[in-house]
Each structure stands twice: as C-alpha cells, then as structure tokens.
C-alpha atoms as one frame of an Amber mdcrd trajectory, in Angstrom:
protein
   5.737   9.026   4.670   6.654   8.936   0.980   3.505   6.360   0.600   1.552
   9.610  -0.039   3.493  10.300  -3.250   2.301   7.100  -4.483  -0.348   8.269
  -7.139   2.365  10.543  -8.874   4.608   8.069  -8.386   2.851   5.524 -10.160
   1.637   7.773 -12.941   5.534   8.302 -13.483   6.366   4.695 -13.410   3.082
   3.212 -15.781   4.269   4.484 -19.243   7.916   3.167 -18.422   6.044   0.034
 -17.091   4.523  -0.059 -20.490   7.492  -0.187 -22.555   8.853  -2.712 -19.891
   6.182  -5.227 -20.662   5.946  -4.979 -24.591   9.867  -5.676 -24.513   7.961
  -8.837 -22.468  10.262  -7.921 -19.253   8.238  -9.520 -16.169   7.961  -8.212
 -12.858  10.008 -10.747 -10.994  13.247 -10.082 -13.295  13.189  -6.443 -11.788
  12.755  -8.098  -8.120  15.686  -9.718  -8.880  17.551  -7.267 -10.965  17.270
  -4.971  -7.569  18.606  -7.104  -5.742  21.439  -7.486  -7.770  22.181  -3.942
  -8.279  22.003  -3.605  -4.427  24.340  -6.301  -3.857  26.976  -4.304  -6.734
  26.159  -1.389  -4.604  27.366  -3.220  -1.120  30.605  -4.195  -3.049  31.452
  -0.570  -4.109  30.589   0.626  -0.719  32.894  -2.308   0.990  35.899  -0.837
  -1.293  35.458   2.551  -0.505  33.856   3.705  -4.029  30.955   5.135  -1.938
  29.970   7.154  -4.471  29.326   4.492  -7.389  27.564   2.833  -4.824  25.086
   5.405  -4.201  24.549   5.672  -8.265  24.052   1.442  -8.421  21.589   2.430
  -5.236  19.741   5.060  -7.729  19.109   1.646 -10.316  18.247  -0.673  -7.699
  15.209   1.988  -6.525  14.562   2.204 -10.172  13.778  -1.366 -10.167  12.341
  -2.029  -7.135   9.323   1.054  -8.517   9.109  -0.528 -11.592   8.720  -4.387
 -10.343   4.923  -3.286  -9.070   4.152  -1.361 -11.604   5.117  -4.094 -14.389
   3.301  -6.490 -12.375  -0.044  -4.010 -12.246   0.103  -3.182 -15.967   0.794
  -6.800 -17.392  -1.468  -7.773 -15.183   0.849 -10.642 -13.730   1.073  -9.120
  -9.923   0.774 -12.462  -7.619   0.438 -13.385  -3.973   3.905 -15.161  -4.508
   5.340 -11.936  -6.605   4.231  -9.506  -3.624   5.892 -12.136  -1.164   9.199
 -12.358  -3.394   9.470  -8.652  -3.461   8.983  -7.754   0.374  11.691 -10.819
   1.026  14.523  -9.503  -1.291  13.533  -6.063  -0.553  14.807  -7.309   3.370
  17.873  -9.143   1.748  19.034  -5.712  -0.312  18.343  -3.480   2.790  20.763
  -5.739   4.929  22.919  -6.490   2.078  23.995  -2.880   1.476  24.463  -2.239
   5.004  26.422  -4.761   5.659  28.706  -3.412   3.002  29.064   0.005   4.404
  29.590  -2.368   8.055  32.865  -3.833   5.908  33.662  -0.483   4.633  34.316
   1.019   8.543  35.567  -2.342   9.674  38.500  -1.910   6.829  38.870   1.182
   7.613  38.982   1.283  11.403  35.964   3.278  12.178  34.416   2.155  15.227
  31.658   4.879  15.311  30.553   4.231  11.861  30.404   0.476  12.401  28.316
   0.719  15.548  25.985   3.570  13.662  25.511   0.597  10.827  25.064  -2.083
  13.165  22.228   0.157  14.352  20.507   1.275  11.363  20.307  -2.615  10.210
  18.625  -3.584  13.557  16.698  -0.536  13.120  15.748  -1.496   9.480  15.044
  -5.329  10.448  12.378  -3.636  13.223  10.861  -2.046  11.195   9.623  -4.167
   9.014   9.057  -6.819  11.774   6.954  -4.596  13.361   4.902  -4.046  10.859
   4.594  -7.775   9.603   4.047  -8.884  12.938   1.515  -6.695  13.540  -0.420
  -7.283  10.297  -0.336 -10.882  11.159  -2.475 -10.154  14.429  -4.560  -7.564
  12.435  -3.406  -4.112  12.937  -2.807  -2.221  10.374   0.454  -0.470  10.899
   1.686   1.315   7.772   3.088   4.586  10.372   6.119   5.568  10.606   8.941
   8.358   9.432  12.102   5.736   7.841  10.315   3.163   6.106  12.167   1.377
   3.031  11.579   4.501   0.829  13.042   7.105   3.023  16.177   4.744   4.665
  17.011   4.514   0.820  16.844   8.032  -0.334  18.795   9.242   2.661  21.687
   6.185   1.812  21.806   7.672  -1.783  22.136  11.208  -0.478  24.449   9.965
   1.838  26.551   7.976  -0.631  26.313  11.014  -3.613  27.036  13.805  -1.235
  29.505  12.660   0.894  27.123  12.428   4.058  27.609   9.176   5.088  28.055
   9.799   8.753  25.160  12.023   9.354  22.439   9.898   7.432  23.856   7.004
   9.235  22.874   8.902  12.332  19.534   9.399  10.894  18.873   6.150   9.766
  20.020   4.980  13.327  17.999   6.915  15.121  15.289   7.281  12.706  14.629
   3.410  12.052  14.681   2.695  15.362  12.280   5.240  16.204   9.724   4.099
  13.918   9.962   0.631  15.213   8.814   2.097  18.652   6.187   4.208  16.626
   4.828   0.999  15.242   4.932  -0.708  18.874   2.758   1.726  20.234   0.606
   2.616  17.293  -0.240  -1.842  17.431  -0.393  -1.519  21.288  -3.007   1.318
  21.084  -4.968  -0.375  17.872  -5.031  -4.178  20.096  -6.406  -2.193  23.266
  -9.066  -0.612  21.048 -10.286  -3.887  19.886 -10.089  -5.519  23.146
C-alpha cells in the first residue's frame, strides 16, 4: 500500500542519501545500523519503556529508507546488499515482537501475548508468501500490512499508547494479507496454466 508513495519517498530520502555517501557511509552499515536500533527498540519494549521504543522504531525506519537509497546514489546497490536487507529486515520484524511478547509475558497479559504471537506469524506469512511465490513466478507485491504499514502502526502504537489495538490490527491485518497473497498466486498460477 505505502509502495505507491515511493517516488516522494525517494525524492525525500536522495539528498539525505547524498550527504550519507560523501561522509563515505555505505549502504550495508544502515542495514545493519537498523537492525540494531530495532533490537534497542525490543529491549525498551521488554522493560516496559514502550514509548522510547517506539522513538528507537522511528531511527530504525530511518535507516532501513536510507540503506536503498545510499545504495542507488553511490551506486553500490548489489544482489547480495538487496538479499542482506530483506534477511535482517525479517530478523528486526521478529526481533521487536518478540520484545513486546516478553513485555506481556512479564507482565501477565495473556491477551496481549497471544495478539503478538499472532502478528509475528502473521508478519513471517507475509513475507513467505510473497517470496515463495516469486520463486514460482508470480508476482505478488498485494497486500494491506506489508513491512511499511506493520511498522508505522507499531510506532503509533508505541508513541500513543495504542498498543493493544494496533496489535489487533497487525494480527488481523498480517494475517489477512497472507491469505490475500494466497489467492492473488492461486489466481495468477491458474492463469498461466
């Protein structure tokens, strides 16, 4: 859904990009620095500082723009690079929840824990899905909670004291888009057959 923000998105992020590279700052620091950031963010969530979590979640998303962009401007994006970034983008999605999962485990609440649980299987699908079916040759780039939106609705969530509700969401809403991208591969393989 955001993906069609990505020209303003990128005009925003190529000047900062810029300075990035002449201070000779390569792409794969940033994929790194991310996760990093992310994994500061799943310790503030596990001790209950939800909201400093939510602001470490802000730089993480910062970094996780800018890796692509350094790696378009400097001209140093690689096969291995792309690859790097979609794997630790999967380790900082399950990383963070698994520090709100701590957070309701200390804290005794069941409901929460089982609403994590499901918005990391949810998150896991949905990029399976979509790997798996790019692997067979479907394009499958659909869907409502991709990466994006599952970590603008975790800020919100974290900043505005919302947890429960955009857990909920992401729940739900991850879930649902791995079913999306089932059927949107199911339809696109029966077309080709």
């Amino acid at each position: 859904m955001l993906g069609r923000y990505r020209d303003r998105v990128d005009r925003w992020s190529e000047p900062v990009a810029r300075l990035l590279v002449r201070v000779r700052i390569r792409p794969n620091y940033l994929t790194v620095l991310g996760l990093a950031l992310s994994a500061l963010a799943a310790l503030a969530f596990a001790a209950n500082r939800v909201r400093t979590g939510g602001l470490l979640l802000m730089a993480a998303g910062a970094a996780d723009l800018l890796d692509g962009a350094v790696a378009r401007v400097s001209g140093q994006a690689t096969p291995f690079g792309a690859f790097l970034d979609s794997v630790l983008d999967r380790y900082s999605d399950l990383i963070i929840l698994a520090g709100l999962a701590l957070l309701f485990v200390r804290l005794g609440r069941l409901p929460d824990l089982l609403l994590t649980l499901a918005s990391l299987v949810g998150s896991i699908m949905v990029s399976y899905t979509r790997a798996r079916a790019e692997s067979i040759g479907a394009d499958c780039g659909v869907g409502l909670m991709e990466r994006g939106e599952r970590m603008i609705c975790l800020i919100v969530g974290a900043l505005a004291d919302l947890m429960t509700p955009i857990l909920w969401l992401l729940a739900i809403g991850s879930n649902l888009t791995a079913i999306q991208r089932i059927h949107h591969t199911w339809r696109a393989t029966r077309a080709k057959a």
